[in-house]
N, CA and C atoms as a LAMMPS dump frame, in Angstrom:
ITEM: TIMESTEP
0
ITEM: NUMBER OF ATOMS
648
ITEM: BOX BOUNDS ff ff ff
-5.0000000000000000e+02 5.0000000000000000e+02
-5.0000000000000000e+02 5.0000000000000000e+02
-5.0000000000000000e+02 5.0000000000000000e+02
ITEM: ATOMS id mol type element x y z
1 1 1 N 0.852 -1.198 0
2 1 2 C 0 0 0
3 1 3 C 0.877 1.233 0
4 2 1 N 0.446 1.94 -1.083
5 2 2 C 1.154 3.378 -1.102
6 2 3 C 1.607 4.348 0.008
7 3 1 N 1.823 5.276 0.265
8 3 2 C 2.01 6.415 1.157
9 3 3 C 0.972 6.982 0.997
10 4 1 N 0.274 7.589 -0.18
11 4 2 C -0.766 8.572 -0.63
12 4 3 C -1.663 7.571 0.016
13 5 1 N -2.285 6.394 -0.498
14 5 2 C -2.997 5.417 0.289
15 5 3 C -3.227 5.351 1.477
16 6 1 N -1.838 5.271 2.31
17 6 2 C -2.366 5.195 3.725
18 6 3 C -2.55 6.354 4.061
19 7 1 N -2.167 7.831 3.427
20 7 2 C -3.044 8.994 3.935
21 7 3 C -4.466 8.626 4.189
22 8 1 N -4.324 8.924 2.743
23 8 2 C -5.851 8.67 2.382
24 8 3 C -7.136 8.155 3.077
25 9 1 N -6.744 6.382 3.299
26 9 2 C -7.214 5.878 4.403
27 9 3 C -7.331 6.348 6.245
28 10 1 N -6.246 7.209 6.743
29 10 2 C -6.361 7.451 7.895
30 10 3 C -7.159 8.785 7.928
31 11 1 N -7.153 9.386 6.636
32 11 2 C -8.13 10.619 6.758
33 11 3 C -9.644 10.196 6.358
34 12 1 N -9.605 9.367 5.812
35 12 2 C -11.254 8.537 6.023
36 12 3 C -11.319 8.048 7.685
37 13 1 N -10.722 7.581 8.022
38 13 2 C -11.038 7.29 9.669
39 13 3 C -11.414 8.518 10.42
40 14 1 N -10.799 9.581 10.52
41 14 2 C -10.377 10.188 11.061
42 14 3 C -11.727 10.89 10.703
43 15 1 N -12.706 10.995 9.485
44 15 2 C -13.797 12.125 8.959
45 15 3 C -15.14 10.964 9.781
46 16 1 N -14.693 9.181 9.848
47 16 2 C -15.969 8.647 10.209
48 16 3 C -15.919 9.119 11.519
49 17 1 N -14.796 9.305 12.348
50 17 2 C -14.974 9.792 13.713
51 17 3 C -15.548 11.108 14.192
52 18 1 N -15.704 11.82 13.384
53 18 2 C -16.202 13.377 13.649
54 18 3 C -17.623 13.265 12.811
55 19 1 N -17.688 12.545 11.641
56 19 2 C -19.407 12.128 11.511
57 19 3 C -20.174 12.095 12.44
58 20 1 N -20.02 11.674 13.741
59 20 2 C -21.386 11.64 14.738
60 20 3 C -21.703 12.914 15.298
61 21 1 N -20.825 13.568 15.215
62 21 2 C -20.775 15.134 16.1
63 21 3 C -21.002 16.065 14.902
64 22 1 N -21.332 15.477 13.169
65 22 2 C -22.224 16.813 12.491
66 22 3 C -23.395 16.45 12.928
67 23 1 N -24.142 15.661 13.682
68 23 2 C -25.428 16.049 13.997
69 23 3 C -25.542 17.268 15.1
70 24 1 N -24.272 17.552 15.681
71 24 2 C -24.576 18.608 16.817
72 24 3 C -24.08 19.665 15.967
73 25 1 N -23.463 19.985 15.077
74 25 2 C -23.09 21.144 14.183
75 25 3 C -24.639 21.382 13.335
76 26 1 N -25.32 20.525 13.422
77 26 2 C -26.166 21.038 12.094
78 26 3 C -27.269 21.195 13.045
79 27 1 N -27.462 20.721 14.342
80 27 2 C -28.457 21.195 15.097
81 27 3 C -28.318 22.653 15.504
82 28 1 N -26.838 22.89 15.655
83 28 2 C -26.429 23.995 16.094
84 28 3 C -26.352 25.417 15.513
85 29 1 N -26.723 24.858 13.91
86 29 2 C -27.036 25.673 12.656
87 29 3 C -28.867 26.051 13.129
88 30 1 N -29.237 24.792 13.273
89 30 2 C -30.758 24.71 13.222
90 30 3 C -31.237 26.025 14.25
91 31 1 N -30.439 26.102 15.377
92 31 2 C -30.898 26.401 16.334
93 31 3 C -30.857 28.119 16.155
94 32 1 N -29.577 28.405 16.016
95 32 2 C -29.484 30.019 15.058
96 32 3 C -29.833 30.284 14.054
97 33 1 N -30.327 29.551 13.327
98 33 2 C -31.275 29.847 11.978
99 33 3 C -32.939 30.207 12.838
100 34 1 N -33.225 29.269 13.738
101 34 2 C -33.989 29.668 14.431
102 34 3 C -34.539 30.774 15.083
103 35 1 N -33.121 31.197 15.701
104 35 2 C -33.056 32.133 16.558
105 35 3 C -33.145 33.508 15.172
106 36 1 N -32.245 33.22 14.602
107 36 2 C -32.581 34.592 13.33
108 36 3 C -33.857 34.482 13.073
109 37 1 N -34.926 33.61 12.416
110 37 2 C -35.887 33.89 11.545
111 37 3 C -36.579 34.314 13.221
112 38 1 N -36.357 34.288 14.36
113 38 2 C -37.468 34.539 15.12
114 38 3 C -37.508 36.429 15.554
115 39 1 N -35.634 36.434 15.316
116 39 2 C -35.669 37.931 15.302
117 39 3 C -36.327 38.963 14.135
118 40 1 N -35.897 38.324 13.054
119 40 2 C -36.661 38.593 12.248
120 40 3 C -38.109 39.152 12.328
121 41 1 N -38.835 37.725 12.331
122 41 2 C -40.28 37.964 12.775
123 41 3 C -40.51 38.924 13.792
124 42 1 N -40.018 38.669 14.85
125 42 2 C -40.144 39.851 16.069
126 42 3 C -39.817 41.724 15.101
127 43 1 N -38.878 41.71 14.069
128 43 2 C -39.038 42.839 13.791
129 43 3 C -40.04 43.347 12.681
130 44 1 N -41.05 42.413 12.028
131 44 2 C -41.639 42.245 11.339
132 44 3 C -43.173 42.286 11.431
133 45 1 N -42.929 42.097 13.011
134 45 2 C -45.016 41.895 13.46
135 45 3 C -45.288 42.891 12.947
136 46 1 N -46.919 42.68 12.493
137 46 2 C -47.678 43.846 12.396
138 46 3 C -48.52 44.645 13.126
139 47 1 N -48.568 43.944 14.43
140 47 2 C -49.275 44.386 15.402
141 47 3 C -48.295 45.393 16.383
142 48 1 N -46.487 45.537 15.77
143 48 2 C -46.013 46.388 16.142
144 48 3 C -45.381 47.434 15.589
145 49 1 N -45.293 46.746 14.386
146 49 2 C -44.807 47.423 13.34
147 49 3 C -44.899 49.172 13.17
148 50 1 N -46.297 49.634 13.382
149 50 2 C -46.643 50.687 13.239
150 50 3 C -46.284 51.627 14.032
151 51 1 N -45.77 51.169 15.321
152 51 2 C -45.167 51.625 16.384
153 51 3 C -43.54 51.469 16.771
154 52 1 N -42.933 50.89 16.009
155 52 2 C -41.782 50.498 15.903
156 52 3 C -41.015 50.223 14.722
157 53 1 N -41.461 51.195 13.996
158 53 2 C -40.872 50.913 12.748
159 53 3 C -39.183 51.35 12.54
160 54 1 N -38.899 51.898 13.058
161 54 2 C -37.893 52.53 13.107
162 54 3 C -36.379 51.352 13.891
163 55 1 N -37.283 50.396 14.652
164 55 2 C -36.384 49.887 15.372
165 55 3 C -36.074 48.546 14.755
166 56 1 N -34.818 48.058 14.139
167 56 2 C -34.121 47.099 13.64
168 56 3 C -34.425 45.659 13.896
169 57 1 N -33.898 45.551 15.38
170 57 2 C -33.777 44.41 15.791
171 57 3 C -33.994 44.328 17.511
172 58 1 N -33.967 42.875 18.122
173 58 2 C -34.656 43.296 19.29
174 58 3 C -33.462 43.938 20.162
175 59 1 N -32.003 43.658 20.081
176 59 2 C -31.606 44.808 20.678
177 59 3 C -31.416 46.052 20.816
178 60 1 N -31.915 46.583 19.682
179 60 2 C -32.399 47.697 19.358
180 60 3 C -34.018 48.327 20.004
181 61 1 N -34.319 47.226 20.183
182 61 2 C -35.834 47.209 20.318
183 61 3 C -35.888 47.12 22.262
184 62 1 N -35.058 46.999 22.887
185 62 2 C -34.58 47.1 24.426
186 62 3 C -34.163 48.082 24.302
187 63 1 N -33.052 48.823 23.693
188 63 2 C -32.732 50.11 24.112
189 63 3 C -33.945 50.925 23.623
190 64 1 N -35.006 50.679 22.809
191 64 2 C -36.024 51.299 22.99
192 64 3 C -36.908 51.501 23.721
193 65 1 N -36.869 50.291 24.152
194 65 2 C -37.991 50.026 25.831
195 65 3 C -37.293 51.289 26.817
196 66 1 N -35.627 50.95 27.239
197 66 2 C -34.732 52.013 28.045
198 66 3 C -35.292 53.158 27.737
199 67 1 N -35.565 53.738 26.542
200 67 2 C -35.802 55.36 26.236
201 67 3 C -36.934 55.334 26.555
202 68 1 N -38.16 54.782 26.405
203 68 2 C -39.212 55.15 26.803
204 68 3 C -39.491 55.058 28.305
205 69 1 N -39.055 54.113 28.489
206 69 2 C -39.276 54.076 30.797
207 69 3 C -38.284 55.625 30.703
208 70 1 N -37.126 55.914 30.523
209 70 2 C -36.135 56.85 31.088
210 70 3 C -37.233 57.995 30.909
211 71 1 N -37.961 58.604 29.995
212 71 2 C -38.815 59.391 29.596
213 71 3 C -40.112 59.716 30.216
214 72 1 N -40.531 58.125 30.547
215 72 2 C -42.264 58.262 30.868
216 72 3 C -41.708 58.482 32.414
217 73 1 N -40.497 58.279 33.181
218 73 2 C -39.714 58.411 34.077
219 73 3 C -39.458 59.96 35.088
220 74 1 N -39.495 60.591 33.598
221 74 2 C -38.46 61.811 33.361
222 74 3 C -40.35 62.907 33.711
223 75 1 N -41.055 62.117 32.936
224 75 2 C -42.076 63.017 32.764
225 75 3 C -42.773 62.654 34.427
226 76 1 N -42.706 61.779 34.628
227 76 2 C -43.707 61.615 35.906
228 76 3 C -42.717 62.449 36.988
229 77 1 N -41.521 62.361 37.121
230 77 2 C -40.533 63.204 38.2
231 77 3 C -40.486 64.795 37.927
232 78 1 N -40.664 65.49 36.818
233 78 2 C -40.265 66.376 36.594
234 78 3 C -42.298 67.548 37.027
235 79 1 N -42.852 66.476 36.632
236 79 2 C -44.574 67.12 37.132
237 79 3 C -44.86 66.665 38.449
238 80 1 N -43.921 65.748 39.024
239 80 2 C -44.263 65.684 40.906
240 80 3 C -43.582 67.051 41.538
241 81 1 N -42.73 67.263 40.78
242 81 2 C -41.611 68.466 40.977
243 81 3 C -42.321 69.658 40.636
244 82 1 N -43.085 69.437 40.031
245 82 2 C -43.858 70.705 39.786
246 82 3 C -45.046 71.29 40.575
247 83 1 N -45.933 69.773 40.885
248 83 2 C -46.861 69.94 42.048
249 83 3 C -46.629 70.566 42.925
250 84 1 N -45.434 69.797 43.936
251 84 2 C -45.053 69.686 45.195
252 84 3 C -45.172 71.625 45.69
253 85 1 N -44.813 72.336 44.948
254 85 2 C -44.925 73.923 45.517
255 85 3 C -46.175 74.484 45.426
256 86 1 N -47.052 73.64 44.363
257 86 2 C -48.331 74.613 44.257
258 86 3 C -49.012 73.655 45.736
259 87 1 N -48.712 72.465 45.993
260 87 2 C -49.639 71.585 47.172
261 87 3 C -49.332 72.203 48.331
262 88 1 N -47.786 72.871 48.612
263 88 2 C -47.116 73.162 49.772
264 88 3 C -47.945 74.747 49.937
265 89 1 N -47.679 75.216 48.91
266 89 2 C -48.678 76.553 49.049
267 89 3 C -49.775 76.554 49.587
268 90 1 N -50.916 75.695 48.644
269 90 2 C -52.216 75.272 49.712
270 90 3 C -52.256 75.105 50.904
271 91 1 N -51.367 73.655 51.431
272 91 2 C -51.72 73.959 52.293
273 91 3 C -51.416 74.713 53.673
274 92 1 N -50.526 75.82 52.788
275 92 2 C -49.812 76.598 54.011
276 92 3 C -51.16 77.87 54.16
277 93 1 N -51.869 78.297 53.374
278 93 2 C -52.382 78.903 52.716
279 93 3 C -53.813 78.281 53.91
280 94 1 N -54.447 77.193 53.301
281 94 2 C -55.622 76.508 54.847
282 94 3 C -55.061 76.733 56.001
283 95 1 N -54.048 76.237 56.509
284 95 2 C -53.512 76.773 58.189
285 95 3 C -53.593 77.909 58.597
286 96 1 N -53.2 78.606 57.526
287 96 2 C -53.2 80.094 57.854
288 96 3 C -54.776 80.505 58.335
289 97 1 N -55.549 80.372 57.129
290 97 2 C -56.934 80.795 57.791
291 97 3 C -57.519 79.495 58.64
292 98 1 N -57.131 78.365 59.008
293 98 2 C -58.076 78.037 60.184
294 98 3 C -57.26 78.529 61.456
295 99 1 N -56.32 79.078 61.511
296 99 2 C -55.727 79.919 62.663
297 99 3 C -56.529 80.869 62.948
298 100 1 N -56.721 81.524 61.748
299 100 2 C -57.595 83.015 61.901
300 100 3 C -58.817 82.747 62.314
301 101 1 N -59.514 81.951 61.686
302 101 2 C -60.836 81.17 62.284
303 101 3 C -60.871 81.124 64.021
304 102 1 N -60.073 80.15 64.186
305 102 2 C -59.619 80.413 65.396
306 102 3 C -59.766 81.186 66.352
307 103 1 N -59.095 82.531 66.345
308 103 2 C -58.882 83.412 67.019
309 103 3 C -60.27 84.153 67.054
310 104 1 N -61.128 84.456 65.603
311 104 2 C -62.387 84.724 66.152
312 104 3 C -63.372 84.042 67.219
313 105 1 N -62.782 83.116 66.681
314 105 2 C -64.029 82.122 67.019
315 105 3 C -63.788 82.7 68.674
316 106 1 N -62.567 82.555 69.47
317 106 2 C -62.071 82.786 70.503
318 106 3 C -62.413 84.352 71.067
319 107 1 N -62.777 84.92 70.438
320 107 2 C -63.136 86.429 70.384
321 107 3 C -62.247 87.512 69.994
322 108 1 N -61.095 87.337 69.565
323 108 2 C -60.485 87.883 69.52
324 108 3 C -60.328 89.091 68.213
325 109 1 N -61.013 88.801 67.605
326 109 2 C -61.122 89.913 66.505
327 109 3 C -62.26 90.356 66.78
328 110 1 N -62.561 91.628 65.457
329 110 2 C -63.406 92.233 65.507
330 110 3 C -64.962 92.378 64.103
331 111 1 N -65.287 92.917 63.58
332 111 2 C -66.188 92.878 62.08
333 111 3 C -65.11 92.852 61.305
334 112 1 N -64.26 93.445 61.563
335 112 2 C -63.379 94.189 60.341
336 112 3 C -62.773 92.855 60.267
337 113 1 N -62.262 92.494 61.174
338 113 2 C -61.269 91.277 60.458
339 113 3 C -62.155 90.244 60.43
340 114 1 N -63.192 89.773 60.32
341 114 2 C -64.464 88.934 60.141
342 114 3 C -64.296 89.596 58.404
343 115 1 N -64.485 90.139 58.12
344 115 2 C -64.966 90.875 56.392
345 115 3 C -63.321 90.217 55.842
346 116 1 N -62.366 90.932 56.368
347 116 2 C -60.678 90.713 55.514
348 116 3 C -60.835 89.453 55.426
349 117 1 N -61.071 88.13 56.962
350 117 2 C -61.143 86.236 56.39
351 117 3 C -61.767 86.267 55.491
352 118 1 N -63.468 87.132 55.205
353 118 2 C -64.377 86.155 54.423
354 118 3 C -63.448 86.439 53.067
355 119 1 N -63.3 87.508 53.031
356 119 2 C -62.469 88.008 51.453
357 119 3 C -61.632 86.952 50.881
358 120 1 N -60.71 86.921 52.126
359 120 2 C -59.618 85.479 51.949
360 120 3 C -59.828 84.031 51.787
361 121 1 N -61.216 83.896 52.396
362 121 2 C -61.969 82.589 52.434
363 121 3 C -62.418 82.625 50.831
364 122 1 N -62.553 83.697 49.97
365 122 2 C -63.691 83.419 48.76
366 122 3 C -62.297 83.122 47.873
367 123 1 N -61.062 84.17 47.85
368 123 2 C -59.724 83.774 47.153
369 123 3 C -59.128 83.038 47.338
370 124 1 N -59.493 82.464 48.804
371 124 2 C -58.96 80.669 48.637
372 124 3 C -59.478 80.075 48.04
373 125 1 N -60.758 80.022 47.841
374 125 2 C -61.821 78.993 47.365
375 125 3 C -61.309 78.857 45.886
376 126 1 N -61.48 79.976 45.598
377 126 2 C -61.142 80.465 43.933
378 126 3 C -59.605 79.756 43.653
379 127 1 N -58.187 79.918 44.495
380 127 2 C -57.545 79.851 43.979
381 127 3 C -57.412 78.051 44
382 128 1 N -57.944 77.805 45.125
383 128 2 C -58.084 76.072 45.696
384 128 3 C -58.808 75.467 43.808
385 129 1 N -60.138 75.85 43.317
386 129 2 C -61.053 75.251 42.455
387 129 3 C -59.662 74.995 40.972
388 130 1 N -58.598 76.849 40.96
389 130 2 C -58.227 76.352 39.973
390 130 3 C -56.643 75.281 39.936
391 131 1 N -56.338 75.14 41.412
392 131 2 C -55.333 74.836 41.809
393 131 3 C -56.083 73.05 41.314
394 132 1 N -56.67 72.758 41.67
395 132 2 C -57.158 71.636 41.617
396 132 3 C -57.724 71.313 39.987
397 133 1 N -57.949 72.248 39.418
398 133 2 C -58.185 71.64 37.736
399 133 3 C -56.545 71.795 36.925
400 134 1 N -54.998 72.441 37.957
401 134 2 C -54.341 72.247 37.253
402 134 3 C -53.449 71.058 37.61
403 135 1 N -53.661 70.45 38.953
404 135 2 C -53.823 69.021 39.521
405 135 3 C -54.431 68.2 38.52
406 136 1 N -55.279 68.681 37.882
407 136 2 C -56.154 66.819 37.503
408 136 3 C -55.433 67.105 35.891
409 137 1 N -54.76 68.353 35.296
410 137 2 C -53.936 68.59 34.248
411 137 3 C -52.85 67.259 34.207
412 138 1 N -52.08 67.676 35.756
413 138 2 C -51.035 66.798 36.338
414 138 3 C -51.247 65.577 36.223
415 139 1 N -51.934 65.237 36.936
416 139 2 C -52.106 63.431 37.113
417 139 3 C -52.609 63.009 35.745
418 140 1 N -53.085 63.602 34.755
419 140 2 C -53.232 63.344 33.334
420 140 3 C -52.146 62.948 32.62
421 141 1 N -51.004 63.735 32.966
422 141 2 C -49.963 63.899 32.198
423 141 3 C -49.155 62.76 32.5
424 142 1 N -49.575 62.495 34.232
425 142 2 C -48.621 61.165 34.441
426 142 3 C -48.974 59.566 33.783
427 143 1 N -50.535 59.728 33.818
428 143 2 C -51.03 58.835 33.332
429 143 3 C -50.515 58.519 31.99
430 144 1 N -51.07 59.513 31.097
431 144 2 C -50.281 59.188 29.723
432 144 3 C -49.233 58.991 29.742
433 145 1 N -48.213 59.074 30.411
434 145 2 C -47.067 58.946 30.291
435 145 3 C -46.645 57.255 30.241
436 146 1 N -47.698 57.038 31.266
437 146 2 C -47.331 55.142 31.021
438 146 3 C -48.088 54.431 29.935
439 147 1 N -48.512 55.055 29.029
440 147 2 C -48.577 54.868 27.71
441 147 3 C -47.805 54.01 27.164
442 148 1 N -46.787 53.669 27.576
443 148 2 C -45.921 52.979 26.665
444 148 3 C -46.075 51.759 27.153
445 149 1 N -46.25 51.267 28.242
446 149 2 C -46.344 50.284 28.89
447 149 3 C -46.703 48.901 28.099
448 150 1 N -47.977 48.635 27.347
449 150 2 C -48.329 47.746 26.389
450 150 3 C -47.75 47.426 25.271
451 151 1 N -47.184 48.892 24.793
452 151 2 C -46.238 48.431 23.345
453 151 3 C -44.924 47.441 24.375
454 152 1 N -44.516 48.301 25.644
455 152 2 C -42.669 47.549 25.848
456 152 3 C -43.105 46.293 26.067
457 153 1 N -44.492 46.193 26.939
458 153 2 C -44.704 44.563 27.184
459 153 3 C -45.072 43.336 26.133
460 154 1 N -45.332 44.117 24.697
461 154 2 C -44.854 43.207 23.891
462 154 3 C -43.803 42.479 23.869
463 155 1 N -43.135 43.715 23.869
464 155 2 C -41.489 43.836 23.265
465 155 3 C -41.456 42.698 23.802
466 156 1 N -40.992 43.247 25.221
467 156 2 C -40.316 42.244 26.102
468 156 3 C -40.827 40.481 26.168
469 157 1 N -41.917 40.544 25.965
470 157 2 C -42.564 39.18 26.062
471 157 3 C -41.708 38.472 24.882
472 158 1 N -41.697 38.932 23.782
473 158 2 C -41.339 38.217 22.231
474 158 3 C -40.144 37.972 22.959
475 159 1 N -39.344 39.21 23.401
476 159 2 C -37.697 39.151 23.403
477 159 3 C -37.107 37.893 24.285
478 160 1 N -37.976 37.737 25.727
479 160 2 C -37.914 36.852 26.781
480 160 3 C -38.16 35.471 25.927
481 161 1 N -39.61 35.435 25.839
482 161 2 C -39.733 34.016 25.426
483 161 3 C -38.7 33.167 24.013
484 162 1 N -38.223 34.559 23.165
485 162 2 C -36.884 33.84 22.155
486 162 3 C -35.642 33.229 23.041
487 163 1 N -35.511 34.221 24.518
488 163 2 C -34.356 33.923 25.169
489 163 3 C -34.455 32.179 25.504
490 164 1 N -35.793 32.393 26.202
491 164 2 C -35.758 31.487 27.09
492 164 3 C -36.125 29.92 25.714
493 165 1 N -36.795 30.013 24.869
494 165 2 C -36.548 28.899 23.888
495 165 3 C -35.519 28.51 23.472
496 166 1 N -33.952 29.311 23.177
497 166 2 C -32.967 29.508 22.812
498 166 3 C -31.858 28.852 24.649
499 167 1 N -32.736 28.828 25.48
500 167 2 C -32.077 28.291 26.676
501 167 3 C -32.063 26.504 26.831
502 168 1 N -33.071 26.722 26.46
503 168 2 C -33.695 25.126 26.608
504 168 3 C -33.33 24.319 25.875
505 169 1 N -33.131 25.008 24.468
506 169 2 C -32.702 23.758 23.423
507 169 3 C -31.285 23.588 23.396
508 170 1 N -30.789 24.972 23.931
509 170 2 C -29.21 24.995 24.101
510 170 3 C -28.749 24.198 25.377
511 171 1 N -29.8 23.837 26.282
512 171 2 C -29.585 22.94 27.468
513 171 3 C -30.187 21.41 26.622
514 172 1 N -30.356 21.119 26.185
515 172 2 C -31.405 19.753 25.567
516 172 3 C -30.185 19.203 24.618
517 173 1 N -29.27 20.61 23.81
518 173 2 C -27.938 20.138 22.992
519 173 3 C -27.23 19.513 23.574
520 174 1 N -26.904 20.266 25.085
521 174 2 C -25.81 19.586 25.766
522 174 3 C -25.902 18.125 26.38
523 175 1 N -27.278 18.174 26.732
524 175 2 C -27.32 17.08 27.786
525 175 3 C -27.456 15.785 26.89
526 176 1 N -27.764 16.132 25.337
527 176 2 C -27.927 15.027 24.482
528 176 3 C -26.368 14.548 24.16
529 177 1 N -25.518 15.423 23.967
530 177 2 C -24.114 15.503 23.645
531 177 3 C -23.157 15.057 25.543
532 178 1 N -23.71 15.277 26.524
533 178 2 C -22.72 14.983 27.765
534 178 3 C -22.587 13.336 27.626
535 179 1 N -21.208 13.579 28.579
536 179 2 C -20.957 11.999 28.773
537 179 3 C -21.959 11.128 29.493
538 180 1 N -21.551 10.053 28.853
539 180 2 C -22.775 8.574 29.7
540 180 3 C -22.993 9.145 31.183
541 181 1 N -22.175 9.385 31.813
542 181 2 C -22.004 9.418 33.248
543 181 3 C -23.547 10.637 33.443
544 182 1 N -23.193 11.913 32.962
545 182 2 C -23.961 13.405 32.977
546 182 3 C -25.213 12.533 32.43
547 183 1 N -25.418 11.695 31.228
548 183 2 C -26.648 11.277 30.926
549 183 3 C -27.798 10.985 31.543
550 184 1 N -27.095 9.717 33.146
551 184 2 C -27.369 8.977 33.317
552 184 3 C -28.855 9.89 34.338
553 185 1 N -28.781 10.7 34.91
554 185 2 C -28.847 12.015 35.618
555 185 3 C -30.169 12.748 34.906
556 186 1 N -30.266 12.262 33.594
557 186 2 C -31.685 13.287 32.98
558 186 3 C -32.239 12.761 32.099
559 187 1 N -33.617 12.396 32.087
560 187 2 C -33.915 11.419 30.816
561 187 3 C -34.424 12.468 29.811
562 188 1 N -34.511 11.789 29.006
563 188 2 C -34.29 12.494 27.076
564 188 3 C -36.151 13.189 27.066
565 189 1 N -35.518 14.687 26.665
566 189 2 C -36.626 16.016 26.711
567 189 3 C -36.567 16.039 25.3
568 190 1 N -37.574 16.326 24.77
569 190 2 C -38.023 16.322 23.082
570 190 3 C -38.699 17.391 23.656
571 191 1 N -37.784 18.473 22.904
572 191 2 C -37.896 19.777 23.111
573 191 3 C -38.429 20.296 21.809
574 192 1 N -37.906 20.08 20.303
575 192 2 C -37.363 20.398 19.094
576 192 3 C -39.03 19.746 18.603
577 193 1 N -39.413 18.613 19.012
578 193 2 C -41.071 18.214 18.375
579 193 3 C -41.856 18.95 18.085
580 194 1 N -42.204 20.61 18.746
581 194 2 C -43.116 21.261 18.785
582 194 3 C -43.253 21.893 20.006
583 195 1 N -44.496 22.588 19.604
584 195 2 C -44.805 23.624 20.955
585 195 3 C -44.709 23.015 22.229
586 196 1 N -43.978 23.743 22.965
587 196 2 C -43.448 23.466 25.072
588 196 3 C -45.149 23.122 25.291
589 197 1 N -45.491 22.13 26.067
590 197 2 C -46.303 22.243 26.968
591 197 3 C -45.835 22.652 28.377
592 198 1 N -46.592 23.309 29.098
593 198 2 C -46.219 23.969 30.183
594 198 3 C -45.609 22.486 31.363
595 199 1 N -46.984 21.783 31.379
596 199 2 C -46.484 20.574 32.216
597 199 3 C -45.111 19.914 31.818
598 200 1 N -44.17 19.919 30.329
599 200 2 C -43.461 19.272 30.038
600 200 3 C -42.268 19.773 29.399
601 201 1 N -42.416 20.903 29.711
602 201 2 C -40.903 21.942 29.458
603 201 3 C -40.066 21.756 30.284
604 202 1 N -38.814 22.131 29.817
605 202 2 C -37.763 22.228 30.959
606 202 3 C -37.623 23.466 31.834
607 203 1 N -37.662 23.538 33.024
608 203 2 C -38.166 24.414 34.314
609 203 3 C -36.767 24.851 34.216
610 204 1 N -36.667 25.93 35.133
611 204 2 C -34.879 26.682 34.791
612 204 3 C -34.394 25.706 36.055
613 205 1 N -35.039 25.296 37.326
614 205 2 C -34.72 24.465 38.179
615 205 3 C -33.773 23.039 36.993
616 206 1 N -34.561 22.456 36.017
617 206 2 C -33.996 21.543 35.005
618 206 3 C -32.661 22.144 34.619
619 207 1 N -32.527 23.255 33.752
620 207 2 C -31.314 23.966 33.364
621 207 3 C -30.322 23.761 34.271
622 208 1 N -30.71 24.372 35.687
623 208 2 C -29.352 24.547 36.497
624 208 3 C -29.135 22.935 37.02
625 209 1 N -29.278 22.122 37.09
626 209 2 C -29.064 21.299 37.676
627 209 3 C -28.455 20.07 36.989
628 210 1 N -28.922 20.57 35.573
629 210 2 C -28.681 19.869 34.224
630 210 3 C -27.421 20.38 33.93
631 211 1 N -26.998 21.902 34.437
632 211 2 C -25.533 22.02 33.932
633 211 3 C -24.489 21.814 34.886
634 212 1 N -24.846 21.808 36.388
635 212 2 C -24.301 21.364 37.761
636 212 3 C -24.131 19.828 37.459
637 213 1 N -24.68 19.291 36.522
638 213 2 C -24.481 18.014 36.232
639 213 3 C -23.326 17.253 35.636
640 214 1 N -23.187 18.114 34.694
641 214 2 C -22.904 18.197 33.886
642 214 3 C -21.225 18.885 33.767
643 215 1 N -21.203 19.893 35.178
644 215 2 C -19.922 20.1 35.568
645 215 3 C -19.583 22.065 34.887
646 216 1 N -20.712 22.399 34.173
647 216 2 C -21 23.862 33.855
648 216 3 C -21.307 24.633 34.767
């Protein structure tokens, strides 16, 4: 037998031995092809589209969530900040006249300052009615502000549940691929069949214990 020959031959051995491990290369294709067409889709819905058009991909689509909390954030702190002097006014503004109240009541004044409270009593009233329609302005503003809330909890739902599918099968790779020993430890999850049933998914309790197993 030649030289070129017995190459030849030991590099055929050598390709049947790494044959069993392209099934974990081509799962491993499967699994990021996965993971792309799902980002994809996630940037593609139409139920968000209209609201997110601008945003690429889902990490793009988190630092978008960031700008909108920092904002709806920004807006709710910056109108508590605004309240807080017109509320402090009020109610420095009531003390004042139930003091004065007070002191009549006690006898201590006279008509004249009976006429100056009521005066003050009618410009409180007045300033109290509009102090309070620019209050319900306020709490308007905060409200809308969490407006965003339903679009991020899309987001986030799509973004989470890609993570966490992308956890499981990447735990289901390994434990199919660990040694006999790590095997012996977890029986075989058919993850890849179709949709998780809740009763029969792998729990993150499974994950960690599966990679503590496993020596990860």
């Amino acid at each position: 037998m030649s030289s070129h020959t017995s190459d030849d031959h030991t590099n055929s051995l050598a390709s049947a031995e790494v044959d069993p491990k392209g099934s974990m290369y081509d799962r491993l294709g499967h699994i990021v092809r996965q993971l792309h067409d799902s980002l994809r889709e996630l940037g593609y819905d139409r139920s968000l589209t209209a609201v997110v058009t601008e945003v690429a991909d889902a990490s793009d689509r988190l630092q978008y969530i960031a700008t909108l909390t920092e904002k709806a954030a920004n807006t709710v702190l910056n109108t508590v900040d605004e309240a807080m002097p017109v509320q402090e006014a009020l109610i420095a503004d009531a003390c004042a006249i139930e003091k004065r109240w007070q002191k009549l009541e006690g006898g201590e004044g006279d008509v004249d300052a009976f006429k100056l409270l009521a005066a003050d009593m009618r410009r409180f009233v007045r300033e109290t009615g509009a102090t309070a329609e620019a209050e319900k302005a306020r709490l308007m503003r905060i409200m809308m502000a969490q407006d965003f809330q339903d679009i991020t909890g899309q987001i986030i739902k799509k973004v989470v549940g890609i993570t966490q599918k992308l956890e499981r099968e990447l735990a289901q790779l390994l434990a199919d691929n660990a040694p006999r020993s790590g095997r012996e430890h977890h029986k075989p999850m058919d993850l890849l069949a179709g949709p998780d049933v809740p009763a029969e998914a792998m729990a993150q309790n499974d994950v960690d214990d599966l990679l503590a197993d496993l020596g990860f």
